[in-house]
C-alpha positions as CSV (number, residue, x, y, z in Angstrom):
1,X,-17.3,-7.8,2.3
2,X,-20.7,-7.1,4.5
3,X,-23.1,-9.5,4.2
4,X,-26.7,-10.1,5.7
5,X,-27.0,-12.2,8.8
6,X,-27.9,-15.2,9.5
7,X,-30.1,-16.3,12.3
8,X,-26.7,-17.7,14.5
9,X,-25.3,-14.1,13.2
10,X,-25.3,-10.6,14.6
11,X,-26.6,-8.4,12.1
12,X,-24.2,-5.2,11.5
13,X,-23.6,-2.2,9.2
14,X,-19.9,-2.0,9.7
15,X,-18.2,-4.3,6.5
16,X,-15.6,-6.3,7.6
17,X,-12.4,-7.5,6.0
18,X,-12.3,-11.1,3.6
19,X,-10.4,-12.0,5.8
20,X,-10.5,-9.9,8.7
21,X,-7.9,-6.9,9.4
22,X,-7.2,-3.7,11.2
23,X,-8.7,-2.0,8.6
24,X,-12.1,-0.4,8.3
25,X,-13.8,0.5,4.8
26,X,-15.3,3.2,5.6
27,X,-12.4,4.8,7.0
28,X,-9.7,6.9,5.1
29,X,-6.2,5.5,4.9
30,X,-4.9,8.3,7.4
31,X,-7.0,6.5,10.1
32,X,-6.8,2.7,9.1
33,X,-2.5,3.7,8.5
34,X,-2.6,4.9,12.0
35,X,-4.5,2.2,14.2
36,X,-2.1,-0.2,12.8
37,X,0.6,-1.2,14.9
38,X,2.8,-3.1,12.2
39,X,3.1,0.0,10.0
40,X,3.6,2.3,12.9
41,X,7.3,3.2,11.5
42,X,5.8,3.5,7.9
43,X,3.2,6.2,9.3
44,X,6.2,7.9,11.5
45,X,7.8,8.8,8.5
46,X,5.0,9.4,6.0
47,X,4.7,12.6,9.2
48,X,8.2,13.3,9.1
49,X,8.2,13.9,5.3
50,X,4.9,15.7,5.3
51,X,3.0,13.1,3.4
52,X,0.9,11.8,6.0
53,X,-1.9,14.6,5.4
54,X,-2.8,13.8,2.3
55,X,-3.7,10.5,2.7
56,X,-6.4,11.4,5.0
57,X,-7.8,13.7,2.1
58,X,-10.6,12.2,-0.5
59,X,-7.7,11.1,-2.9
60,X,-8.1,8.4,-4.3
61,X,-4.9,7.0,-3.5
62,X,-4.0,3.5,-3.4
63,X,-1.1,2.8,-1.1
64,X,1.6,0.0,-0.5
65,X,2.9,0.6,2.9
66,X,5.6,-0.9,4.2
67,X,5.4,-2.6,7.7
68,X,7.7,-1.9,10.4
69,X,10.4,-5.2,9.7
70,X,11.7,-4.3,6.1
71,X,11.1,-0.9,6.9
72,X,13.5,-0.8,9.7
73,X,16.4,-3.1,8.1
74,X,16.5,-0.8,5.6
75,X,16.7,2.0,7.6
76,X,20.0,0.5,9.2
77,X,21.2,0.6,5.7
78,X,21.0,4.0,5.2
79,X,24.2,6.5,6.6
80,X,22.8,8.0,9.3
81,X,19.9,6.5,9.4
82,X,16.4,6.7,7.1
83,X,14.7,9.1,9.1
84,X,17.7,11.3,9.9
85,X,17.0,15.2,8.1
86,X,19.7,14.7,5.7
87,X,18.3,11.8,4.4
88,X,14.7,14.0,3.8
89,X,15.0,13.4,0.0
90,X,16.2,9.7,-0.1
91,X,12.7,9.1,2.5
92,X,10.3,10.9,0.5
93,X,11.7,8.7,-2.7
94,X,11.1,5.5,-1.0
95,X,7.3,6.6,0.4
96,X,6.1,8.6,-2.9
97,X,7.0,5.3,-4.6
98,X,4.9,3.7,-2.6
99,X,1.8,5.8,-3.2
100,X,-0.6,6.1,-6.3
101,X,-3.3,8.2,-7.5
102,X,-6.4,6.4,-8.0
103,X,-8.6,3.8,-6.6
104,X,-6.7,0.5,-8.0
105,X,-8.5,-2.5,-6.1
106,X,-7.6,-6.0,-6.9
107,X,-10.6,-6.1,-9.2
108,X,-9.5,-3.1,-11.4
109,X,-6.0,-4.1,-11.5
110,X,-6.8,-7.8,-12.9
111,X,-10.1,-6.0,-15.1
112,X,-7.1,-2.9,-16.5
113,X,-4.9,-6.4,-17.2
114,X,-7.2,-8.3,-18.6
115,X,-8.2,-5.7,-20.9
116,X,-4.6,-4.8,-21.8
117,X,-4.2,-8.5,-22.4
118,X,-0.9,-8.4,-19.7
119,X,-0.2,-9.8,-16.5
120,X,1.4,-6.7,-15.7
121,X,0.3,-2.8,-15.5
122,X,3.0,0.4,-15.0
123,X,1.1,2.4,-12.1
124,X,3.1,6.5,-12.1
125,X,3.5,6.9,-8.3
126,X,3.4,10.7,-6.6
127,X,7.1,10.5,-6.7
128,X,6.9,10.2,-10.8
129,X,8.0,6.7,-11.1
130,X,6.8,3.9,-12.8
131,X,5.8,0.9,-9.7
132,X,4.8,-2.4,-11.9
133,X,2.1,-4.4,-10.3
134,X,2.5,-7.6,-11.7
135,X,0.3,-11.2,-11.6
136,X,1.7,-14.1,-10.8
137,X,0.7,-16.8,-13.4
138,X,0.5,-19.9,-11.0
139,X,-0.9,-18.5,-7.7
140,X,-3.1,-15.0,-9.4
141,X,-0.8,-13.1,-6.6
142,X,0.0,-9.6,-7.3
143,X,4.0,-8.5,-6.5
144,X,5.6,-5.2,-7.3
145,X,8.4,-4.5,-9.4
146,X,10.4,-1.9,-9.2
147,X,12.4,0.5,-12.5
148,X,15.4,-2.1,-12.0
149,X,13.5,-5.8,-11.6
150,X,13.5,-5.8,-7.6
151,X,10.4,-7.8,-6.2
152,X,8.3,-7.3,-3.5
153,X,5.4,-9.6,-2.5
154,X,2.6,-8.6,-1.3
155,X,0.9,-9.6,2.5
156,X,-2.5,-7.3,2.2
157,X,-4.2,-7.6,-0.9
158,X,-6.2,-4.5,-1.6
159,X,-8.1,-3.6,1.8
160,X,-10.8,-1.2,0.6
161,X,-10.5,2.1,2.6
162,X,-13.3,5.0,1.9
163,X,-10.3,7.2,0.1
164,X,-8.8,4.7,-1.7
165,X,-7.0,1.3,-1.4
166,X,-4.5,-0.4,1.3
167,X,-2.2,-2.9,0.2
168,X,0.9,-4.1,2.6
169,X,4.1,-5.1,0.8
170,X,6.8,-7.8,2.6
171,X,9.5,-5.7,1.6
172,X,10.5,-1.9,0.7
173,X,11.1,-1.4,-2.8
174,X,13.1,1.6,-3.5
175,X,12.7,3.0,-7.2
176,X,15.7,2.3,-8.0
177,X,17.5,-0.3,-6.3
């Protein structure tokens, strides 16, 4: 959040990260997905399945990336590999469950709960599914749930981009399993 200096402060237009991150507000998510090295497998396949593009368009989209650990031991997982061609479909699955339409900051996700008197909201991702964004009662901590009760926690909480919202998960959470 950008605020006005102090007289020990350098005065400057760009608003920084609460706390400070790779990512730059007024940046899309194409740009703030690419200059980060801990998602640099995440963006190698969002380019692979032809999904990168879009991101860089005015959306809004908010997006739960996956960084490069969990990202890569589930890869191992997969027969031949994640990113191998014949796993095309099972790869865009896991990354259009992991992208929303819509600007859904921290604020409107606990403002949309709040209202629906829930510590939980369904968001529909591009691939069609529901991703559960839920609150945690003790800590205020948003995790994500997937269609069968998996958890992930979330690392980033809601970086503002200029197209949307950031958010880095601790794990990959397929749809389904």
């Amino acid at each position: 959040m950008y605020h006005a200096s102090t007289k020990s402060e350098t005065s400057s237009p760009v608003a920084y990260q609460e706390p400070p991150t790779f990512s730059f507000s007024d940046r899309p998510l194409l740009d703030n997905i690419s200059a980060s090295l801990e998602l640099a497998d995440y963006r190698k396949a969002l380019r692979q399945s032809a999904m990168f593009a879009r991101l860089g368009r005015n959306g809004p989209f908010t997006v739960f990336a996956i960084p490069n650990e969990p990202f890569e031991r589930y890869a191992a997982q997969v027969p031949g590999g994640l990113m191998n061609p014949q796993n095309a479909t099972t790869l865009r699955q896991i990354l259009g469950y992991t992208i929303v339409r819509g600007n859904w900051s921290p604020a409107r996700l606990n403002a949309t709960m709040k209202r629906l008197k829930s510590d939980r909201i369904a968001l529909k991702t591009l691939g069609g599914d529901a991703l559960t964004v839920q609150r945690d009662a003790s800590s205020g901590q948003f995790t994500l749930v997937n269609m069968t009760g998996r958890v992930a926690r979330i690392w980033l909480n809601g970086a503002p981009q200029s197209n949307g919202t950031l958010y880095i998960t601790q794990d990959i959470l397929p749809p389904r399993g």
